[in-house]
MIKOL-584277 format. One record per residue: residue number from 1; residue in three letters; chain; x, y, z of N, C-alpha, C, CB in turn. Coordinates in steps of 0.2 Angstrom, whole numbers, padded with zeros to 4 digits. Glycine has a CB too. Example, Ala and Ser with C-alpha at 12.3 -4.5 7.8 and 13.67 -1.06 7.14 Angstrom:
REC; num; residuo; cadena; n.X; n.Y; n.Z; ca.X; ca.Y; ca.Z; c.X; c.Y; c.Z; cb.X; cb.Y; cb.Z
REC; 1; ala; A; 0066; -0028; 0039; 0062; -0022; 0039; 0066; -0016; 0039; 0057; -0022; 0045
REC; 2; ser; A; 0064; -0011; 0035; 0068; -0005; 0036; 0064; 0000; 0039; 0070; -0003; 0029
//
This chain:
REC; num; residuo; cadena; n.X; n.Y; n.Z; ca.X; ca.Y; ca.Z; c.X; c.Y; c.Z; cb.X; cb.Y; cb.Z
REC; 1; unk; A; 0275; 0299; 0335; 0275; 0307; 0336; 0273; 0310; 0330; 0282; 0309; 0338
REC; 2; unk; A; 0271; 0317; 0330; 0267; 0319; 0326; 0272; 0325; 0324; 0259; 0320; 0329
REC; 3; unk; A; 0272; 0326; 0319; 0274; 0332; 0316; 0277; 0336; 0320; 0270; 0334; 0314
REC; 4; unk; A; 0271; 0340; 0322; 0271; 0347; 0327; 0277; 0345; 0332; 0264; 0348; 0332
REC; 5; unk; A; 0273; 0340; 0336; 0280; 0337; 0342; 0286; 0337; 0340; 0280; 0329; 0343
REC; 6; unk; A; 0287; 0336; 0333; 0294; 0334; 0333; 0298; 0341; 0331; 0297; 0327; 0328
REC; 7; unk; A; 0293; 0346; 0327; 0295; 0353; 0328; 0298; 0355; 0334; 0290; 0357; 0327
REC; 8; unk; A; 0292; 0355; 0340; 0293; 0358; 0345; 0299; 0354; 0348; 0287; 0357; 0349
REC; 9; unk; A; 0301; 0351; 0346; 0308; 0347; 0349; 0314; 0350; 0347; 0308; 0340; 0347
REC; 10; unk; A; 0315; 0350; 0340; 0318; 0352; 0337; 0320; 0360; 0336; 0316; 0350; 0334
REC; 11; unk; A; 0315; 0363; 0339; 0314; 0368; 0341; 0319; 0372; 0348; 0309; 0367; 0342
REC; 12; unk; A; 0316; 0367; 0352; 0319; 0368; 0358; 0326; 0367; 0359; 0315; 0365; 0364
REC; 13; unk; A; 0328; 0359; 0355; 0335; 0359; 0357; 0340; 0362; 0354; 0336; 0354; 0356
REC; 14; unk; A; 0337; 0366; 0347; 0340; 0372; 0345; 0341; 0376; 0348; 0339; 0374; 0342
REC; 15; unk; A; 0335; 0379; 0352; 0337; 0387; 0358; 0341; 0385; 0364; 0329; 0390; 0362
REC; 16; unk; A; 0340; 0378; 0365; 0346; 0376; 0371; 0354; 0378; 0368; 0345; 0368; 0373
REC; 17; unk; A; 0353; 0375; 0361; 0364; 0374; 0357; 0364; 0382; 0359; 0366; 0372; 0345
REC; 18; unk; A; 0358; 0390; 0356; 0362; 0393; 0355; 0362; 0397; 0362; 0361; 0397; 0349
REC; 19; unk; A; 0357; 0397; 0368; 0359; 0399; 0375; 0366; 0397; 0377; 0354; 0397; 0380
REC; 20; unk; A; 0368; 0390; 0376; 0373; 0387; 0379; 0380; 0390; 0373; 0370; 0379; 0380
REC; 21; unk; A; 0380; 0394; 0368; 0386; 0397; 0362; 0386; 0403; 0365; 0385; 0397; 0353
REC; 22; unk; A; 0380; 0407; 0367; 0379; 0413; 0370; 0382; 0413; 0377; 0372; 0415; 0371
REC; 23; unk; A; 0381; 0408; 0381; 0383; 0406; 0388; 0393; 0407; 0387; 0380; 0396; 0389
REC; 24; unk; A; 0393; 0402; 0385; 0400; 0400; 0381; 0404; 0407; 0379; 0398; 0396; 0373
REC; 25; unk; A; 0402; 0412; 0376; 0403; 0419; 0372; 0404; 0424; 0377; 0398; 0421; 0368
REC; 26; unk; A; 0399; 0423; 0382; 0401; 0429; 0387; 0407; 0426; 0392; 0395; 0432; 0392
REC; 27; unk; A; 0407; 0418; 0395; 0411; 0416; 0397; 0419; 0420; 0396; 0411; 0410; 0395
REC; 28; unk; A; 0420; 0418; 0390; 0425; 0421; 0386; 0425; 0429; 0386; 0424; 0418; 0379
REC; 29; unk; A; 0420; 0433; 0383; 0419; 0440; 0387; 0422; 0440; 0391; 0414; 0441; 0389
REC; 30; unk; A; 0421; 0438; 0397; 0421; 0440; 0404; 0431; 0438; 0405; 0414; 0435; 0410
REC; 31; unk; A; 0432; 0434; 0402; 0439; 0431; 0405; 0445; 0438; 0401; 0440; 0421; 0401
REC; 32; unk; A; 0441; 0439; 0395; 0443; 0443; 0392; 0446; 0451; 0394; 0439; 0443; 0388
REC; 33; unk; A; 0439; 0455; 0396; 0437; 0457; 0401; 0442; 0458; 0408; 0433; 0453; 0401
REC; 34; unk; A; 0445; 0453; 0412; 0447; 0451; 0416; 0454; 0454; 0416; 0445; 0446; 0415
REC; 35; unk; A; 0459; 0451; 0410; 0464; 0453; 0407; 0466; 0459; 0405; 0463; 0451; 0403
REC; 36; unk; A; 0459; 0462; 0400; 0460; 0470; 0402; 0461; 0473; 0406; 0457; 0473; 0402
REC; 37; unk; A; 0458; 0474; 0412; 0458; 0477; 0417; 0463; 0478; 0422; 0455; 0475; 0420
REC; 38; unk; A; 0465; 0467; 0423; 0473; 0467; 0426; 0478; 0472; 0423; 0477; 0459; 0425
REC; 39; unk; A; 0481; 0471; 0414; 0484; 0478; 0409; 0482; 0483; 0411; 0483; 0478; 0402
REC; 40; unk; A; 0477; 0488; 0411; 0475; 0493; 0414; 0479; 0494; 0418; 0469; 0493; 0417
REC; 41; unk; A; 0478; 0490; 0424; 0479; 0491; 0431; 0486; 0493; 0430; 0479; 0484; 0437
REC; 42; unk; A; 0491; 0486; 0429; 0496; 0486; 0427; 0502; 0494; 0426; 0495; 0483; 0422
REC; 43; unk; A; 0496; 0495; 0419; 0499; 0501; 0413; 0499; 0507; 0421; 0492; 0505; 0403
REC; 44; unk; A; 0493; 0508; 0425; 0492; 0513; 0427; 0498; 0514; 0431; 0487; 0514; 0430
REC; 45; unk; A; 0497; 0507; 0437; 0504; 0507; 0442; 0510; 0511; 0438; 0507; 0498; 0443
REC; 46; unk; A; 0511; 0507; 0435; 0519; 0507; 0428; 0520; 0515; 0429; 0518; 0504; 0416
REC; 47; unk; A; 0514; 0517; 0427; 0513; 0527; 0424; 0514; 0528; 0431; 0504; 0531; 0420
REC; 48; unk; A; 0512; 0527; 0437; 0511; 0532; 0441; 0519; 0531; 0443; 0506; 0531; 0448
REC; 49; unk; A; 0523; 0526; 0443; 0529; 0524; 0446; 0535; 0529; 0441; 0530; 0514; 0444
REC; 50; unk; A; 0532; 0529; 0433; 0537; 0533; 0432; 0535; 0540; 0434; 0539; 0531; 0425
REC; 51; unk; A; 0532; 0542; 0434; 0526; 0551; 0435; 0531; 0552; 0441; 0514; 0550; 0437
REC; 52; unk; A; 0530; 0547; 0447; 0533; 0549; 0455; 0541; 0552; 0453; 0534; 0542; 0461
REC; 53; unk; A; 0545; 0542; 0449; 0552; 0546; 0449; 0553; 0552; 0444; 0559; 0541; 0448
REC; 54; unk; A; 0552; 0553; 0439; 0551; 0558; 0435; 0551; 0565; 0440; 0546; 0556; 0431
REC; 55; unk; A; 0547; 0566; 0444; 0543; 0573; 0450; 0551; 0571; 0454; 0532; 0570; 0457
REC; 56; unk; A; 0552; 0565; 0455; 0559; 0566; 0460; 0564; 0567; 0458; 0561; 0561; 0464
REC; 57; unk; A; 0567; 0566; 0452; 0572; 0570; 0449; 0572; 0577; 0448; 0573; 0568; 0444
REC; 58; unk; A; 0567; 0578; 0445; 0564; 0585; 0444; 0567; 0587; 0452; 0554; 0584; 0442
REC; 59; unk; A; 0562; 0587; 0457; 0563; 0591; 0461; 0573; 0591; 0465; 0556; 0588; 0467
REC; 60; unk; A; 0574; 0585; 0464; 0582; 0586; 0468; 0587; 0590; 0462; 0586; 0575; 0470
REC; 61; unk; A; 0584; 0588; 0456; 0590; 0594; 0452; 0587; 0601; 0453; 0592; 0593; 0441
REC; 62; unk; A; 0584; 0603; 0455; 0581; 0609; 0455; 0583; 0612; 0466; 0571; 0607; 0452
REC; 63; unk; A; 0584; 0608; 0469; 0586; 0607; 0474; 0593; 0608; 0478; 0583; 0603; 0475
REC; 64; unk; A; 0596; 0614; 0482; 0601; 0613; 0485; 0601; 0614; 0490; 0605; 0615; 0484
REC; 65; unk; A; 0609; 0611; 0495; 0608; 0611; 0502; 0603; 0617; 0507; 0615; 0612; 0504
REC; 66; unk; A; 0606; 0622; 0503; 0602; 0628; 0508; 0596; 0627; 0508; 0603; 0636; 0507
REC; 67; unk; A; 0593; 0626; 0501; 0585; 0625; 0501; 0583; 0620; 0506; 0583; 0623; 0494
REC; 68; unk; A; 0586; 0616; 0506; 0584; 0610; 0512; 0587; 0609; 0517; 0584; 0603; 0511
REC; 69; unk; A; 0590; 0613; 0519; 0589; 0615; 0527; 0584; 0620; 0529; 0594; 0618; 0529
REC; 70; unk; A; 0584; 0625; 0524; 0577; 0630; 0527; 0571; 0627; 0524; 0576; 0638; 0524
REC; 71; unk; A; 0568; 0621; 0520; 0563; 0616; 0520; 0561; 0615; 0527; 0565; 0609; 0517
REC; 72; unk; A; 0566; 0612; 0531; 0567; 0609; 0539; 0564; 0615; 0542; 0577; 0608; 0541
REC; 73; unk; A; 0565; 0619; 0542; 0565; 0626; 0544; 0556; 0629; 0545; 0569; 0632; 0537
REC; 74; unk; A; 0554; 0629; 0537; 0547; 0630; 0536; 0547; 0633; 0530; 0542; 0634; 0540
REC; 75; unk; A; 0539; 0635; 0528; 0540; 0637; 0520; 0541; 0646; 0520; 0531; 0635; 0515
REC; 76; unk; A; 0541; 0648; 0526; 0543; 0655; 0526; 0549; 0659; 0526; 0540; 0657; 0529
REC; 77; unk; A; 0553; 0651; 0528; 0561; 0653; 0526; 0564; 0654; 0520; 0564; 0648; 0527
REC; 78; unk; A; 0559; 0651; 0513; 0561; 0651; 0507; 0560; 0655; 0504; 0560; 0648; 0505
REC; 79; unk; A; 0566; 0658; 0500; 0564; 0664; 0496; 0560; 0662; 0490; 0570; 0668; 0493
REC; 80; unk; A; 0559; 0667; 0485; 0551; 0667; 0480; 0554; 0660; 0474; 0549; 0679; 0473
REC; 81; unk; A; 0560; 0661; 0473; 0562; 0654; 0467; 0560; 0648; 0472; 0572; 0653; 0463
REC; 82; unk; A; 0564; 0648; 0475; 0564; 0643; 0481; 0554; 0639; 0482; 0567; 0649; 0489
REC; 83; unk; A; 0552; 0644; 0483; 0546; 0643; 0484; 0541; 0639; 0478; 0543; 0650; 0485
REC; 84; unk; A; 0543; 0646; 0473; 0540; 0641; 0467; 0542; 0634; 0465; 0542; 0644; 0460
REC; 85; unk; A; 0549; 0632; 0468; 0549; 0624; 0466; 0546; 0621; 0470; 0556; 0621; 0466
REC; 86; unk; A; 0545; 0623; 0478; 0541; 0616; 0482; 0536; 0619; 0481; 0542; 0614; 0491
REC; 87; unk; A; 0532; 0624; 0478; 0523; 0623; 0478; 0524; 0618; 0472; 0517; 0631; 0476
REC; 88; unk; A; 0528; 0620; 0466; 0525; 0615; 0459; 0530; 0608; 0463; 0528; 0619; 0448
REC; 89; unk; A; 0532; 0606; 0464; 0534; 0599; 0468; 0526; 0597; 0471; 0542; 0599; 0475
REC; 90; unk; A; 0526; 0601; 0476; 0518; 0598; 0480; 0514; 0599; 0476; 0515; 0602; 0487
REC; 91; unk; A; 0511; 0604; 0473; 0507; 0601; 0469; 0506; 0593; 0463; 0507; 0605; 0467
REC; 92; unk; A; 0512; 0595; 0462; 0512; 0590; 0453; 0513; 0581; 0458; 0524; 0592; 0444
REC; 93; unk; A; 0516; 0582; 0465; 0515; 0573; 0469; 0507; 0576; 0471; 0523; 0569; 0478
REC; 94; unk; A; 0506; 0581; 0473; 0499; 0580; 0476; 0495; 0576; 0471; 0495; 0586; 0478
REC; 95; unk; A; 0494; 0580; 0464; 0489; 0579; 0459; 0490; 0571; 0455; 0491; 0586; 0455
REC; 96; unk; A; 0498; 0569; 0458; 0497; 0561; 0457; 0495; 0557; 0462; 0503; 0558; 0455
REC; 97; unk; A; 0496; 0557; 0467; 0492; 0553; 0473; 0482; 0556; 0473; 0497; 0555; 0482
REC; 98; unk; A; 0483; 0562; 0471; 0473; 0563; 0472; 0472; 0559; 0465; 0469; 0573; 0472
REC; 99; unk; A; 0474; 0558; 0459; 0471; 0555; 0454; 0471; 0547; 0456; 0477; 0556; 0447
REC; 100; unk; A; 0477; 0544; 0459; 0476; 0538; 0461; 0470; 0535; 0465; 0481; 0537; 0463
REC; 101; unk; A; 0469; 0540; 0470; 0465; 0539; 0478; 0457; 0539; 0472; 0466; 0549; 0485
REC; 102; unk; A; 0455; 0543; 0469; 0451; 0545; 0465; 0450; 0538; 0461; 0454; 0551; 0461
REC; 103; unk; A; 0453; 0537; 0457; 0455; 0530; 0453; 0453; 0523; 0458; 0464; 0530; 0452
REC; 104; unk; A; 0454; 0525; 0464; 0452; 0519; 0468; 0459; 0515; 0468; 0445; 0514; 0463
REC; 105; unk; A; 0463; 0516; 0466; 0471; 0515; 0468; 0471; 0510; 0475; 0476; 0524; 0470
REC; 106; unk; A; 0473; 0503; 0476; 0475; 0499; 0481; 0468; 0498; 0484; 0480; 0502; 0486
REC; 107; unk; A; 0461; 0498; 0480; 0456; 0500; 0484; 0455; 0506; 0490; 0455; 0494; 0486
REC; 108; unk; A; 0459; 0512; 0485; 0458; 0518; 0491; 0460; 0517; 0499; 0452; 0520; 0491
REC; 109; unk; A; 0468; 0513; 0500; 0470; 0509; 0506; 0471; 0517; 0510; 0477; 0502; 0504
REC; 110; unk; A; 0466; 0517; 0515; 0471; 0521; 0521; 0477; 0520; 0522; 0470; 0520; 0528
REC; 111; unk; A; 0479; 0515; 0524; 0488; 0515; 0522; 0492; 0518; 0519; 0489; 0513; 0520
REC; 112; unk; A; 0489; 0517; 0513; 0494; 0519; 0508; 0493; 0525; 0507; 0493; 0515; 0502
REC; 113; unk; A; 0487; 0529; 0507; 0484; 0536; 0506; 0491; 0542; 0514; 0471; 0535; 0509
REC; 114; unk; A; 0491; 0538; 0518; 0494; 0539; 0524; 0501; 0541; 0521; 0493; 0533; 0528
REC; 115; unk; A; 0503; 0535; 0519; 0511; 0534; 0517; 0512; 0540; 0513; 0513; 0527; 0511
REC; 116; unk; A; 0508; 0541; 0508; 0510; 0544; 0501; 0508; 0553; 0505; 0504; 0541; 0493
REC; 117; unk; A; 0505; 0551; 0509; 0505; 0558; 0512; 0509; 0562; 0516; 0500; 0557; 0515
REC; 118; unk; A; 0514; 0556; 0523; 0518; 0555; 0526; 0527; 0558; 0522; 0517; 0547; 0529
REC; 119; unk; A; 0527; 0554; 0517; 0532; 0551; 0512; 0533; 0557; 0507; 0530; 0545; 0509
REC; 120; unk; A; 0527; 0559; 0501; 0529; 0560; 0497; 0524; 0567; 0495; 0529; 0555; 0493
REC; 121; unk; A; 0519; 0571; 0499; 0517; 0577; 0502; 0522; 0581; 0505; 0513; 0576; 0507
REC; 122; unk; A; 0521; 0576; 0510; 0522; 0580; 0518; 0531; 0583; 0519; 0519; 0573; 0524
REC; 123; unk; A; 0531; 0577; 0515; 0540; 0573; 0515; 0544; 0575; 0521; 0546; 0576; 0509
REC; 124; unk; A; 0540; 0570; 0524; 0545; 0567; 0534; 0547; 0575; 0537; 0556; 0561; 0534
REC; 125; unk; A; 0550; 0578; 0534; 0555; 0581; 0539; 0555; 0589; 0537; 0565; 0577; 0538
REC; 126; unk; A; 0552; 0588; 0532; 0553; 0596; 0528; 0544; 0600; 0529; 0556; 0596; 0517
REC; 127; unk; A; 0545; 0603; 0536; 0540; 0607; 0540; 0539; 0612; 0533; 0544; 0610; 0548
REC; 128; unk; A; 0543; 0614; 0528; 0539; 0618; 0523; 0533; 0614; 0520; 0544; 0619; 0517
REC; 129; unk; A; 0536; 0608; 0519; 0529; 0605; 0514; 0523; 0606; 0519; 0529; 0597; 0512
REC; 130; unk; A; 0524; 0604; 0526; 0518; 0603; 0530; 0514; 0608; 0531; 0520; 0601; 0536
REC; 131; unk; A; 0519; 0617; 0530; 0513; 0622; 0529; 0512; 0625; 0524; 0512; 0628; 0532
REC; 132; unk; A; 0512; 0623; 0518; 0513; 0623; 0513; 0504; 0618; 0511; 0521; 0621; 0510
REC; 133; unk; A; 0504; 0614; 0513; 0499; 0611; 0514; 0492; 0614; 0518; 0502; 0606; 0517
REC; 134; unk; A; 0494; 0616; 0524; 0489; 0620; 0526; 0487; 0626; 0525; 0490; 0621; 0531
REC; 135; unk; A; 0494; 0631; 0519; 0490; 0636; 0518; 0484; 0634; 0512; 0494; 0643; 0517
REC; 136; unk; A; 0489; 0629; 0508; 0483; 0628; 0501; 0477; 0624; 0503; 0486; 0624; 0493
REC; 137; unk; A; 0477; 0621; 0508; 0469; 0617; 0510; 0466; 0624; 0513; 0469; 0607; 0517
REC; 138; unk; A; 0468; 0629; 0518; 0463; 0634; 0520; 0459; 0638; 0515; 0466; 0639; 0524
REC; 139; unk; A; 0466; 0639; 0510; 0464; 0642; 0504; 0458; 0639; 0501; 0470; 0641; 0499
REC; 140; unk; A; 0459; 0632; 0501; 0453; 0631; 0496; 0448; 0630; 0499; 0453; 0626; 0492
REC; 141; unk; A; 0447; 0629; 0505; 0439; 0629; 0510; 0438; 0636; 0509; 0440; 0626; 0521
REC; 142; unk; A; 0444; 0642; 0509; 0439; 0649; 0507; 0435; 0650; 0501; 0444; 0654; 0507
REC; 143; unk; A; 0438; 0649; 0496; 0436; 0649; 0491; 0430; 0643; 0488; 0442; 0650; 0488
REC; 144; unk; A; 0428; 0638; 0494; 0423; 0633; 0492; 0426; 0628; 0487; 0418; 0636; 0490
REC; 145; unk; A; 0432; 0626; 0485; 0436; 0623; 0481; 0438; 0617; 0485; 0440; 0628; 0479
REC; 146; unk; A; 0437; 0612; 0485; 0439; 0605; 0487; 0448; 0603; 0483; 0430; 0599; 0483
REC; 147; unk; A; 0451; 0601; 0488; 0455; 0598; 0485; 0457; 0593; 0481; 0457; 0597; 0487
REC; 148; unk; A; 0449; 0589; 0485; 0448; 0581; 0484; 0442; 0579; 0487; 0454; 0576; 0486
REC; 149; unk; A; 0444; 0572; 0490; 0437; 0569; 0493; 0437; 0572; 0501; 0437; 0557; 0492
REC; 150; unk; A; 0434; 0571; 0505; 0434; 0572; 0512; 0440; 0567; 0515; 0427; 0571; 0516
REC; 151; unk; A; 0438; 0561; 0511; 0441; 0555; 0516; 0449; 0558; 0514; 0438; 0544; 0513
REC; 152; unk; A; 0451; 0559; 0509; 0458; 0558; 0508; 0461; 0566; 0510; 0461; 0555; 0500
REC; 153; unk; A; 0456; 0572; 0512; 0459; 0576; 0513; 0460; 0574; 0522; 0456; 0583; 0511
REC; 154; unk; A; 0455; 0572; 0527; 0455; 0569; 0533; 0461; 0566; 0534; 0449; 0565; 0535
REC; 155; unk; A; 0465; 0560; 0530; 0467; 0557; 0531; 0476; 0562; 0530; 0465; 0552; 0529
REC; 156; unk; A; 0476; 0567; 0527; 0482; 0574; 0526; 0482; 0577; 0532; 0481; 0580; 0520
REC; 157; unk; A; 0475; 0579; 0532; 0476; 0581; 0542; 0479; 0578; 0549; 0469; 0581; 0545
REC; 158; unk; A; 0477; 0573; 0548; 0478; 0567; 0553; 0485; 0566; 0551; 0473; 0561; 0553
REC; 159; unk; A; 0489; 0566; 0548; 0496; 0567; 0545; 0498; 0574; 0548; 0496; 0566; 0537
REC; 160; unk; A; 0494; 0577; 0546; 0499; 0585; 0547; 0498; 0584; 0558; 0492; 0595; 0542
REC; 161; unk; A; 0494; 0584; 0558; 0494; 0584; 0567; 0498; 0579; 0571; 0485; 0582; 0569
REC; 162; unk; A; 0501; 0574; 0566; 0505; 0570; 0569; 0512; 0572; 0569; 0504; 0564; 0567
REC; 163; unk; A; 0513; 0577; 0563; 0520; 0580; 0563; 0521; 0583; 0567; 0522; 0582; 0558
REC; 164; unk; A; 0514; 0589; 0567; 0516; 0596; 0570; 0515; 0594; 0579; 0508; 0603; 0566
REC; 165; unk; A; 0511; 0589; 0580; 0509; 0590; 0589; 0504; 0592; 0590; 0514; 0594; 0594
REC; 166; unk; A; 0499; 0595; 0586; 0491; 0598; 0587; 0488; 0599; 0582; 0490; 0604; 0588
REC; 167; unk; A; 0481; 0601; 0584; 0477; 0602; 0580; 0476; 0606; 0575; 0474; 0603; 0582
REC; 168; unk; A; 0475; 0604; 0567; 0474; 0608; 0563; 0468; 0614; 0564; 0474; 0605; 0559
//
């Protein structure tokens, strides 16, 4: 073998060691990587879990009988304090379930978008939240102001129409 040859050899089997330490490097990258994300995930769940019960304490010490019976009632049963607590309640759980949906949360599960909508919007039984809901989404189609995405405001609709019995 001649010189050159054994350069060229030499050569090559060195660019193979360091593709294969680069190889090796992102492997590890990527596992790395990986870990992060699951934590991410994790931390967010954790935050939104405490963010809800936090919003639900908040809202029930701030809450008495009368007020939730006229919830039951609608939102025009409620006098002006009264009022201010379920808009900032609906708002501050809206503005944590549109962050999540946003976020990609459950892979943006209809389901779950549903639930949180049924459950912690809408809340089952208290016809205030339900127009309370309809006046602020008309509101913001006047004013060209989106709440959110289509898909997760469609899916508040289709909630509200299942409470109410008709069409929004």
């Amino acid at each position: 073998m001649e010189l050159i040859e054994i350069a060229q050899l030499v050569t090559g089997i060195a660019t193979l060691v360091v593709a294969s330490v680069l190889i090796w490097q992102m492997i590890i990258q990527k596992k790395t990587l990986d870990i992060a994300h699951n934590d991410a995930d994790a931390n967010m769940s954790l935050q939104a879990m405490e963010s809800r019960s936090e919003q639900h304490r908040w809202f029930v010490n701030n809450c008495n009988q009368e007020m939730i019976d006229k919830m039951k009632k609608g939102y025009k049963y409620l006098n002006d304090e009264e009022k201010q607590i379920a808009q900032a309640h609906f708002q501050n759980v809206t503005q944590m379930i549109v962050t999540e949906y946003r976020l990609g949360r459950l892979g943006k599960s209809s389901a779950y978008t549903k639930h949180n909508f049924k459950n912690k919007i809408m809340m089952g039984e208290f016809k205030a939240m339900r127009d309370l809901f309809r006046e602020l989404y008309i509101e913001s189609e006047k004013n060209n102001f989106s709440l959110s995405t289509k898909d997760f405001m469609d899916t508040g609709i289709e909630v509200w129409e299942e409470f109410e019995g008709k069409k929004f």
